[in-house]
Every structure is written in structure tokens, then in C-alpha cells.
DSSP file (Angstrom, degrees, kcal/mol; ACC not computed):
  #  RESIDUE AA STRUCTURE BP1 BP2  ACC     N-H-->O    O-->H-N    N-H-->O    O-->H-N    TCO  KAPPA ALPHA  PHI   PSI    X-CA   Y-CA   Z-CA
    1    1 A X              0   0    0      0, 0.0     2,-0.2     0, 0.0     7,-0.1   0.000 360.0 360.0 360.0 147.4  -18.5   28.5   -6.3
    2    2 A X        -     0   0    0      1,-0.1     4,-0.0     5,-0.1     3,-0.0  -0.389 360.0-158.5 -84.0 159.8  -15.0   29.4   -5.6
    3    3 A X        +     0   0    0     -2,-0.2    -1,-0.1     2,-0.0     2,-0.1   0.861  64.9  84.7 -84.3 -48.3  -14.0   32.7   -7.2
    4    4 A X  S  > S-     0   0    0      1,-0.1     4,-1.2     4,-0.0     5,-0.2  -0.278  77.8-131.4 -70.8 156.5  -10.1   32.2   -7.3
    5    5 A X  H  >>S+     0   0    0      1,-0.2     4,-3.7     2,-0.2     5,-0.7   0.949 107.3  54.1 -96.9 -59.9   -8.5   30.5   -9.9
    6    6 A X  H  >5S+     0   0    0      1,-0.2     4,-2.7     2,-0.2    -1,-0.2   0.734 109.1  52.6 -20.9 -56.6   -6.3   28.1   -7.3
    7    7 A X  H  >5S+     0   0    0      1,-0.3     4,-3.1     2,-0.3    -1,-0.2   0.803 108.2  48.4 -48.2 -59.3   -9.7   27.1   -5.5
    8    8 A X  H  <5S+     0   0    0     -4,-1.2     4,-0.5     1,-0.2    -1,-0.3   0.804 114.9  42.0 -82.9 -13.1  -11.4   26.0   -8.6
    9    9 A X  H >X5S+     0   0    0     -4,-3.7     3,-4.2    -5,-0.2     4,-1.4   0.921 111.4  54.4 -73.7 -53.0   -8.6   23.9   -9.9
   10   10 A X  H 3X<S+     0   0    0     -4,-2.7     4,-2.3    -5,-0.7     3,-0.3   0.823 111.1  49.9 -54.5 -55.1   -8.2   22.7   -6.5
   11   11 A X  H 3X S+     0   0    0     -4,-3.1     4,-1.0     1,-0.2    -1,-0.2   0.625 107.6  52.3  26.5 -70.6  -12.2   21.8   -6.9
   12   12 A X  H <> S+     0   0    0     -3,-4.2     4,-2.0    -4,-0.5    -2,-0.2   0.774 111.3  41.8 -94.2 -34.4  -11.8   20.1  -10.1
   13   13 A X  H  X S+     0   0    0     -4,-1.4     4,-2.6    -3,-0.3    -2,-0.2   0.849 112.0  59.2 -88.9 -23.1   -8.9   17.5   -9.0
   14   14 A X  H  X S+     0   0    0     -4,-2.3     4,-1.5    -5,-0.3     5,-0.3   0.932 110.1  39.7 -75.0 -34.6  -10.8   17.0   -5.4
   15   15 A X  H >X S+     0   0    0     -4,-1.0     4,-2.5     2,-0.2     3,-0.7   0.991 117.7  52.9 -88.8 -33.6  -14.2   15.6   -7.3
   16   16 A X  H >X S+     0   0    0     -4,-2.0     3,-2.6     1,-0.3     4,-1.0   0.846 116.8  42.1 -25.0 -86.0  -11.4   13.4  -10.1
   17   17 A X  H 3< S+     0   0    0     -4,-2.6    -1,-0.3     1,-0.4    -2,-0.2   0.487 115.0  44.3 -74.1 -17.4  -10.0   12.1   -7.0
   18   18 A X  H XX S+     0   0    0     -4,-1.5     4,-1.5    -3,-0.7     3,-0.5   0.708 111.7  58.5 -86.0 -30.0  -13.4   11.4   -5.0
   19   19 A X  H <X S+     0   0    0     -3,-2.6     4,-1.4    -4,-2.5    -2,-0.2   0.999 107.1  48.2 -46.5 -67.0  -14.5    9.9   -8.3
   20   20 A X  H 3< S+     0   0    0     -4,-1.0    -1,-0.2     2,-0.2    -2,-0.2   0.016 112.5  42.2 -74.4  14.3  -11.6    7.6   -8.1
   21   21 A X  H X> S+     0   0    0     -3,-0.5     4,-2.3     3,-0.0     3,-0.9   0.369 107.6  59.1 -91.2 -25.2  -11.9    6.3   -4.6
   22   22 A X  H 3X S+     0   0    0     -4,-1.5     4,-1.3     1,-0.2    -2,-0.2   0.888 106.6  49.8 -61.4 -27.3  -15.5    5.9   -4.7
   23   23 A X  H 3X S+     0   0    0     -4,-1.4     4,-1.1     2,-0.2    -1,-0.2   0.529 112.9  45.6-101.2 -29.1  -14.9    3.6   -7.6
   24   24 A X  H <4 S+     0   0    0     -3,-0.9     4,-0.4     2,-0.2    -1,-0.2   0.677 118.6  45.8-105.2 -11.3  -12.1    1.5   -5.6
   25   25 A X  H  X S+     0   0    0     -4,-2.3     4,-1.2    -3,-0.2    -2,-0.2   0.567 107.2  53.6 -77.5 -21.3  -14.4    1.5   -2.6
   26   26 A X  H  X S+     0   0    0     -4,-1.3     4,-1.9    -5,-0.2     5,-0.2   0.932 110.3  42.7 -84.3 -70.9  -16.9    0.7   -4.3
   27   27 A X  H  X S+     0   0    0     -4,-1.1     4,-0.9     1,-0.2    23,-0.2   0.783 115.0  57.7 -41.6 -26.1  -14.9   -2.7   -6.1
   28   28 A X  H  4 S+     0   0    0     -4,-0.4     5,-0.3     2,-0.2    -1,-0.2   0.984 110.0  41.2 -76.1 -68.6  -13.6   -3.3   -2.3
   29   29 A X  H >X S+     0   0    0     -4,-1.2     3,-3.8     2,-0.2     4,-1.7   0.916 115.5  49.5 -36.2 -81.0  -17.3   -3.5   -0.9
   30   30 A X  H >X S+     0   0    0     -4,-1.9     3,-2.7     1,-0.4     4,-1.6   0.883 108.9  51.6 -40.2 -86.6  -18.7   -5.6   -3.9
   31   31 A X  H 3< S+     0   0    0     -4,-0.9    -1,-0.4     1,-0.3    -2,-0.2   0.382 109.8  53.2 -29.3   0.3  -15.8   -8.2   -3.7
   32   32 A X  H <> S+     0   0    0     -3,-3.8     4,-0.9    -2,-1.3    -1,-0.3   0.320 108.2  51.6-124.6 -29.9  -16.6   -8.6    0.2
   33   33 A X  H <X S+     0   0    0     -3,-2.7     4,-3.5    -4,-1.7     5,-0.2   0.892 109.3  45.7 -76.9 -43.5  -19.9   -9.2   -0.4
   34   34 A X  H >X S+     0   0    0     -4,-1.6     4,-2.3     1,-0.2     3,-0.6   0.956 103.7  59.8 -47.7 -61.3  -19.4  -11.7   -2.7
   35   35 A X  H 3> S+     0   0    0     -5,-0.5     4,-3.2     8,-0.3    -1,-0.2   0.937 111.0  41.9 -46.5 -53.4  -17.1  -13.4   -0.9
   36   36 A X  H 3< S+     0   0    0     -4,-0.9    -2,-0.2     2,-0.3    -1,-0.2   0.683 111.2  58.2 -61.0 -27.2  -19.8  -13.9    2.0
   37   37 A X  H << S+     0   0    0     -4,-3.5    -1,-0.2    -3,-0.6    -3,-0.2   0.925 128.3  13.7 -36.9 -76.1  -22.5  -14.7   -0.6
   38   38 A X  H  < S-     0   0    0     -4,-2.3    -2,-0.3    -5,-0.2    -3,-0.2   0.605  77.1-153.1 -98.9  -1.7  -20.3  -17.5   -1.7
   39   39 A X     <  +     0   0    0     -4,-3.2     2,-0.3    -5,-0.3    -3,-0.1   0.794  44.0 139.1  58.2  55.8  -17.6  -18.2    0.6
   40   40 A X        -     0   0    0      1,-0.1     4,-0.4    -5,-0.1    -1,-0.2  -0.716  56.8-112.7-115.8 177.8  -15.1  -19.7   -2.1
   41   41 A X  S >> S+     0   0    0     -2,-0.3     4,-2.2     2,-0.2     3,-0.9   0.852 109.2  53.4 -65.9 -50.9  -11.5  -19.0   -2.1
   42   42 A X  H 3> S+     0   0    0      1,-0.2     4,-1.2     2,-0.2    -1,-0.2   0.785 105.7  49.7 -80.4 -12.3  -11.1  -17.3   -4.6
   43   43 A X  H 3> S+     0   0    0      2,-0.2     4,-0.6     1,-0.1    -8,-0.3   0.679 110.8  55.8 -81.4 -15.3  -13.5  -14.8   -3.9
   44   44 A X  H <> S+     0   0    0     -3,-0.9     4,-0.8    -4,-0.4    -2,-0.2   0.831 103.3  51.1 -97.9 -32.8  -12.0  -14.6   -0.7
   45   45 A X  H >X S+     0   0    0     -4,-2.2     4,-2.3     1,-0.2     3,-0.5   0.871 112.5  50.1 -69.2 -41.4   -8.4  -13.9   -2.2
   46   46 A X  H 3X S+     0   0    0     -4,-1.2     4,-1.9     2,-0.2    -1,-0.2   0.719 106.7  52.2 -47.3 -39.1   -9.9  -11.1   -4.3
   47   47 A X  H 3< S+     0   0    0     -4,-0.6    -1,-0.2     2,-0.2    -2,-0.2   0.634 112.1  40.9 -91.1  -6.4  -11.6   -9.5   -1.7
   48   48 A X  H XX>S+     0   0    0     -4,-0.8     4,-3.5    -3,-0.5     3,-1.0   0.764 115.2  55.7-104.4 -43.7   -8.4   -9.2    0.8
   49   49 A X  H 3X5S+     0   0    0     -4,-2.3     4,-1.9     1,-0.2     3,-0.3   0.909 112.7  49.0 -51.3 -51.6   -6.2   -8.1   -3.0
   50   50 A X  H 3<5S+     0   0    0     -4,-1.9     4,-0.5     2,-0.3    -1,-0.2   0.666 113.7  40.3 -50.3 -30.2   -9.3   -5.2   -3.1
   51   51 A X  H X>5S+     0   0    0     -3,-1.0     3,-1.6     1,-0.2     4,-1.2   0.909 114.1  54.3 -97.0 -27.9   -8.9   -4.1    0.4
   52   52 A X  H 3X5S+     0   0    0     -4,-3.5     4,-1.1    -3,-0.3     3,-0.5   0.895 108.4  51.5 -50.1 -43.4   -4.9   -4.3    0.0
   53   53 A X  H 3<<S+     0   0    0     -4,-1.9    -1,-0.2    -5,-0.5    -2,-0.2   0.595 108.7  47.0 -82.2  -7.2   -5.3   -2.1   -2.9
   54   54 A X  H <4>S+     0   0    0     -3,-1.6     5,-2.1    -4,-0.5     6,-1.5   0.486 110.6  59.4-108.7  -9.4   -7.6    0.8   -1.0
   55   55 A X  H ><5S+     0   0    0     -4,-1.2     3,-0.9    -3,-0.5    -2,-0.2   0.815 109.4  38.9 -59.2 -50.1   -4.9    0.4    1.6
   56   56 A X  T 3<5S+     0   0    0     -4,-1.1    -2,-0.2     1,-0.2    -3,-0.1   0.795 115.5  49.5 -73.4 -37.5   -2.3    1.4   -0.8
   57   57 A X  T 3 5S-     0   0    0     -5,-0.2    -1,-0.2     1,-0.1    -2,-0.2   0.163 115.0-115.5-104.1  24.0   -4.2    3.8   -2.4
   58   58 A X  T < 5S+     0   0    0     -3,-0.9    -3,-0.2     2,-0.1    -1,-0.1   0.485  76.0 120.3  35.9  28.5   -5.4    5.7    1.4
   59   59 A X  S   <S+     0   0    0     -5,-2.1     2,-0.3     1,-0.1    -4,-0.2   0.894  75.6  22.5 -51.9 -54.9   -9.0    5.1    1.4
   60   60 A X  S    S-     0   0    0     -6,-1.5    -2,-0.1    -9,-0.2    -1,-0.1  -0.835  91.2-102.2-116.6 153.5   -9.3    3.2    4.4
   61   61 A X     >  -     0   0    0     -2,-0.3     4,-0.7     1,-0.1     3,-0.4  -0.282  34.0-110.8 -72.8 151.1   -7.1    3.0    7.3
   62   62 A X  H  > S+     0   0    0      1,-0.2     4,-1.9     2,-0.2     5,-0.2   0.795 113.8  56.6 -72.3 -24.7   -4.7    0.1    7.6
   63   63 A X  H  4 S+     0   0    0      1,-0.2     4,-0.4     2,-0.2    -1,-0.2   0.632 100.8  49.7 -74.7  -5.1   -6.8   -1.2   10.7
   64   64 A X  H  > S+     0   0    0     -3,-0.4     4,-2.3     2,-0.2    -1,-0.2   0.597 110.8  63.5 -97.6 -16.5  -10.4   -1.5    9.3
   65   65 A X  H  X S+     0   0    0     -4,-0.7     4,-2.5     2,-0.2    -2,-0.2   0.899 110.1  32.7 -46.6 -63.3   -8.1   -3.4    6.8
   66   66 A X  H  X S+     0   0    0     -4,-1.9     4,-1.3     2,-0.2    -2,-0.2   0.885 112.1  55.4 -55.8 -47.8   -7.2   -5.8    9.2
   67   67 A X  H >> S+     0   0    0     -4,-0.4     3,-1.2     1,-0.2     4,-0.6   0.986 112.3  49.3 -56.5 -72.4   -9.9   -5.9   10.8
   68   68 A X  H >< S+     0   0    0     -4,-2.3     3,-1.6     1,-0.3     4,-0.3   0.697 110.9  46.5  10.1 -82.2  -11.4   -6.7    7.3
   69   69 A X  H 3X S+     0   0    0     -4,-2.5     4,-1.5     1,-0.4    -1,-0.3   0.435 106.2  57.8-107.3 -25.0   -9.2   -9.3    6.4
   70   70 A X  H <X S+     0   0    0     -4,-1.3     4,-1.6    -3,-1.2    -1,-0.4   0.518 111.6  46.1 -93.5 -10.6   -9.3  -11.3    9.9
   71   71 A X  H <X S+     0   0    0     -3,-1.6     4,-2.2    -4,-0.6    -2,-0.3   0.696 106.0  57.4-104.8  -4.9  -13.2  -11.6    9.4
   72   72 A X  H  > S+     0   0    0     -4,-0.3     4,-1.3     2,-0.2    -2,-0.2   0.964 115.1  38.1 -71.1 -73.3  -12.5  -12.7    5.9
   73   73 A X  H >X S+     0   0    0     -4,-1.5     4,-3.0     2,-0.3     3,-2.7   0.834 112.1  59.3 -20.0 -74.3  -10.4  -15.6    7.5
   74   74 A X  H >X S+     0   0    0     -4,-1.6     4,-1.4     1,-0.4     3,-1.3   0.837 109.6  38.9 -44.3 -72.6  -12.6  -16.0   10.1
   75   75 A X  H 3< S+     0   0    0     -4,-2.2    -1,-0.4     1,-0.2    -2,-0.3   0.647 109.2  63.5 -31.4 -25.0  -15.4  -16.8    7.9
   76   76 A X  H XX>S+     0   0    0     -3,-2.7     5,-3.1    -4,-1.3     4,-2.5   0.855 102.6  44.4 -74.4 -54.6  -13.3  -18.6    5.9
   77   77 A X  H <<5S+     0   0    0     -4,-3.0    -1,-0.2    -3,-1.3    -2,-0.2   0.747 114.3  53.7 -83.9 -13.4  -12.4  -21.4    8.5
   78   78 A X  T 3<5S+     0   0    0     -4,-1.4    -1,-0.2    -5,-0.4    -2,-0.2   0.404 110.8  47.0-112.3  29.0  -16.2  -21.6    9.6
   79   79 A X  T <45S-     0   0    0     -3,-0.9    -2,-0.2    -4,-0.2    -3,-0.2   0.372 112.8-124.6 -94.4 -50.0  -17.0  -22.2    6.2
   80   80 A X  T  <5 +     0   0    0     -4,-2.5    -3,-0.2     1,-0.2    -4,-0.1   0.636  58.9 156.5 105.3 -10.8  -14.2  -24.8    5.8
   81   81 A X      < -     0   0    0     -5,-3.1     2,-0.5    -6,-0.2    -1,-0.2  -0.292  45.1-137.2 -75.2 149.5  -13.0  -22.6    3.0
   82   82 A X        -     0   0    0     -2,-0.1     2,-0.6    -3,-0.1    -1,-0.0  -0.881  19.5-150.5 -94.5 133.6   -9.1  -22.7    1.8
   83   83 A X        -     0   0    0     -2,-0.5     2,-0.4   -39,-0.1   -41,-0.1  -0.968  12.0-155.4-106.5 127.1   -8.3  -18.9    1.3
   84   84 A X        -     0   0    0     -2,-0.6     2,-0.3   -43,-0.4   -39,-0.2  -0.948  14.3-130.9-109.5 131.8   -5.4  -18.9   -1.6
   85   85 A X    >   -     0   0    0     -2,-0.4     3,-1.7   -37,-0.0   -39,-0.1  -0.587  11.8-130.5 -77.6 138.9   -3.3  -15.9   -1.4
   86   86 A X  T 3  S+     0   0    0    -41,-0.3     4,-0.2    -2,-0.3     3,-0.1   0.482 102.4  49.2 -70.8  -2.9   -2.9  -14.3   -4.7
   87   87 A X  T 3  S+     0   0    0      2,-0.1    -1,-0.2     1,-0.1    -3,-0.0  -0.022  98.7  67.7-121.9  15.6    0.8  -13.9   -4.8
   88   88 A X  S <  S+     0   0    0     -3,-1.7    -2,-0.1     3,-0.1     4,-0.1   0.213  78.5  83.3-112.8  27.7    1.3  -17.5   -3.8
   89   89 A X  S    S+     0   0    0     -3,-0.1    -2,-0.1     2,-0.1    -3,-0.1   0.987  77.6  79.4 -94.1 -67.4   -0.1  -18.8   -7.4
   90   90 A X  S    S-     0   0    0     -4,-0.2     2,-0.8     1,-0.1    -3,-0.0  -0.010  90.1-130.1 -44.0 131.1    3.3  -18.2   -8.9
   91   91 A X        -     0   0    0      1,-0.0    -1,-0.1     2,-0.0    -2,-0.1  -0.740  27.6-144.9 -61.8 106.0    5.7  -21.3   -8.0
   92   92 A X        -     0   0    0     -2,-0.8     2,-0.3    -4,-0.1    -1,-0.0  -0.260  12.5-163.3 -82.5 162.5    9.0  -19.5   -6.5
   93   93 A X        -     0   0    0     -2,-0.1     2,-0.8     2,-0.0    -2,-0.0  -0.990  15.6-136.2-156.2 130.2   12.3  -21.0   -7.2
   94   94 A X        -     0   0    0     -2,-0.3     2,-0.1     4,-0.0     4,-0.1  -0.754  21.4-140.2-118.9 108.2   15.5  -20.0   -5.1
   95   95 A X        -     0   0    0     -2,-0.8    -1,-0.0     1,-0.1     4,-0.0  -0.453  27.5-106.6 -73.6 168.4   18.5  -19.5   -7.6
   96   96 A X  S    S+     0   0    0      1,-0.1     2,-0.4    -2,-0.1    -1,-0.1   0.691 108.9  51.0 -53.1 -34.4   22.0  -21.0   -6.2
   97   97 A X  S    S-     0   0    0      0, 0.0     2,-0.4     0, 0.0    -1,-0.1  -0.997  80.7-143.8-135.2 141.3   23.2  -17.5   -5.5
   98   98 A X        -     0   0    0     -2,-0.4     2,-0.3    -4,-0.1    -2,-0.0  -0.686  33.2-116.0 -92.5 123.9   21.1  -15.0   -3.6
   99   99 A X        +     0   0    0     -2,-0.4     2,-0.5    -4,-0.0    -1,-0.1  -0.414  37.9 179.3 -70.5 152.7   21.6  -11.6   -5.2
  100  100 A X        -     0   0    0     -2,-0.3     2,-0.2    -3,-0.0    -1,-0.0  -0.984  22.3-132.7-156.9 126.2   23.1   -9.1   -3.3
  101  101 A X        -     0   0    0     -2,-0.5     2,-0.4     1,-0.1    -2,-0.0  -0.440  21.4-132.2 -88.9 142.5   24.1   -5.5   -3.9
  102  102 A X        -     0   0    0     -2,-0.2     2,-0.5     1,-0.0    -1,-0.1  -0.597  20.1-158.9 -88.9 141.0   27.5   -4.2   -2.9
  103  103 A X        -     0   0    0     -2,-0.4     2,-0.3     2,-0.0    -1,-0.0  -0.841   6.4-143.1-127.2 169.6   27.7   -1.2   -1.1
  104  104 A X        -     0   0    0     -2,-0.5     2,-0.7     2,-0.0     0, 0.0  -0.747  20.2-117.5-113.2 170.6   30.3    0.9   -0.9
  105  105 A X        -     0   0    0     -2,-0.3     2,-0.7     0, 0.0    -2,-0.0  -0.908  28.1-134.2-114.5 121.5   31.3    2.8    2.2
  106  106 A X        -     0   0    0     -2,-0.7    -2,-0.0     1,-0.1     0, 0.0  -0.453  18.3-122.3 -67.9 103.8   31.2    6.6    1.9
  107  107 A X        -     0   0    0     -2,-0.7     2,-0.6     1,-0.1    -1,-0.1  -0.029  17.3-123.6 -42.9 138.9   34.2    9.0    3.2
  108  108 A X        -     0   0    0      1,-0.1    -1,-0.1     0, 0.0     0, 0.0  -0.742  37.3-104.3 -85.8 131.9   33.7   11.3    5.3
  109  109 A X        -     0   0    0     -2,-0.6    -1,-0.1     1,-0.1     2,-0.0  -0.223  46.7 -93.3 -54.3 137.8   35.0   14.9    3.7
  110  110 A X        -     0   0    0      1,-0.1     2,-0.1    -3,-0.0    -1,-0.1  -0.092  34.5-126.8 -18.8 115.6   38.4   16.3    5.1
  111  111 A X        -     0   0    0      1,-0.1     2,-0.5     3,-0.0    -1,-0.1  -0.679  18.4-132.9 -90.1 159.1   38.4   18.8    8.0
  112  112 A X        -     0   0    0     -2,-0.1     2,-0.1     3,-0.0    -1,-0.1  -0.945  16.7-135.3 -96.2 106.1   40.2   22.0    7.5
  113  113 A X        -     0   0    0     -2,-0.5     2,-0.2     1,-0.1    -2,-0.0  -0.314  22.8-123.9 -69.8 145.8   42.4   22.8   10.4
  114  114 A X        -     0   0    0     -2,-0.1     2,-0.3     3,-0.0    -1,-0.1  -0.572  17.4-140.3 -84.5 153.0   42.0   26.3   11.2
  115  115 A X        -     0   0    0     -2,-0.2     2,-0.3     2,-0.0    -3,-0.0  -0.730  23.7-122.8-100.3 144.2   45.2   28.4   11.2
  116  116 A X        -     0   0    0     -2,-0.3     2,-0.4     1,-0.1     0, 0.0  -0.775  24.7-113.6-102.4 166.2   45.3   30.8   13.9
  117  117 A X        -     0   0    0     -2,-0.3    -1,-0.1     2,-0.0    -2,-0.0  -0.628  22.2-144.3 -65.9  47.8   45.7   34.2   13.0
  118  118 A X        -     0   0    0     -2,-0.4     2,-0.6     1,-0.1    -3,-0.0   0.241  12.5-148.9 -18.9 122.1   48.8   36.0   14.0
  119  119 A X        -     0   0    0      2,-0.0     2,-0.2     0, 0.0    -1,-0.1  -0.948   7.4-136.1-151.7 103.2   48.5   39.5   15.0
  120  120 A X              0   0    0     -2,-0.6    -2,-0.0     1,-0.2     0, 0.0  -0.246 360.0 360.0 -47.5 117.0   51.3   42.1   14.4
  121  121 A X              0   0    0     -2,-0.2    -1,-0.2     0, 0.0    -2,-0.0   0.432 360.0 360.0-120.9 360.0   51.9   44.4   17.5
């Protein structure tokens, strides 16, 4: 046990935060199984939103991600399965004018010329 006060806070927020990745690792896994258990689409779309979401959240490195997410495909097409992305459920709709922010262009400050010094002889 740590003695020092820092230490034991420090402690207390490391087992919170190992609480709270096992718990999103945990959902990541379970959804990956499922999906290979059943090999539907929508299990498959869940299980790449779960690995996106331990990605975000710096469980797993972004290349076991990939890696992941290309053997969720792979299975997917030697299944025969349709994978639906979860952010393509919405229908998008393209207004007439694309918004666009204006920026302004920032001056550069004023130099000071230096004055030379004159020097009394």
C-alpha cells in the first residue's frame, strides 16, 4: 500500500479507469463473438461500432483495430453477409449551399525600427 497521499489517489483513479476499460473490452469481445456466432449484419456493424469505440477510448491500438475489422469483412463476404455501416442508416441530403466559414486573415504586428543611439563626444 502506498504511504503518500499522491500515490493513493493516484491508486484509486488507476483501478476506476481499469474498471472502465475492462468493461469496454469486455462489450468489444462479446459483440465479436456474436457476430461470428451469427454472422448477420447487424451484429457485424455493432461489433466494428465496439471496436471503433475502444479505439477512441485507447484500449487497443488502431492496428489490432484494423486488423479486427478486415476479419469482420472477411467473414462477412464468406458468409454472404451485407455488413451495414452504422452511420450510413441516416439518409443524407446535400443542401444547395455548402456551408463554409469565412476566415479572416490575421496581420502581422508592426516592427519597431530601432533608432540608433547618438553618442555625445
Amino acid at each position: 500500500m502506498p504511504i503518500i497521499k499522491s500515490a493513493k489517489k493516484r491508486m484509486r483513479t488507476a483501478n476506476k479507469a481499469a474498471v472502465r476499460n475492462s468493461k469496454v473490452k469486455r462489450s468489444m469481445r462479446e459483440s465479436y463473438k456474436k457476430f461470428q456466432t451469427t454472422f448477420s449484419g447487424k451484429d457485424a456493424s455493432d461489433a466494428i461500432s465496439k471496436i471503433d469505440l475502444a479505439v477512441k477510448k485507447g484500449i487497443i491500438h488502431k492496428n489490432k483495430a484494423a486488423r479486427k475489422k478486415a476479419q469482420i469483412a472477411a467473414q462477412g463476404k464468406q458468409n454472404k453477409t451485407k455488413i451495414v455501416s452504422a452511420k450510413s442508416t441516416k439518409p443524407t441530403t446535400k443542401s444547395a449551399k455548402p456551408a463554409t466559414k469565412k476566415t479572416t486573415a490575421k496581420k502581422a504586428p508592426a516592427k519597431k525600427t530601432a533608432t540608433k543611439k547618438t553618442t555625445n563626444k
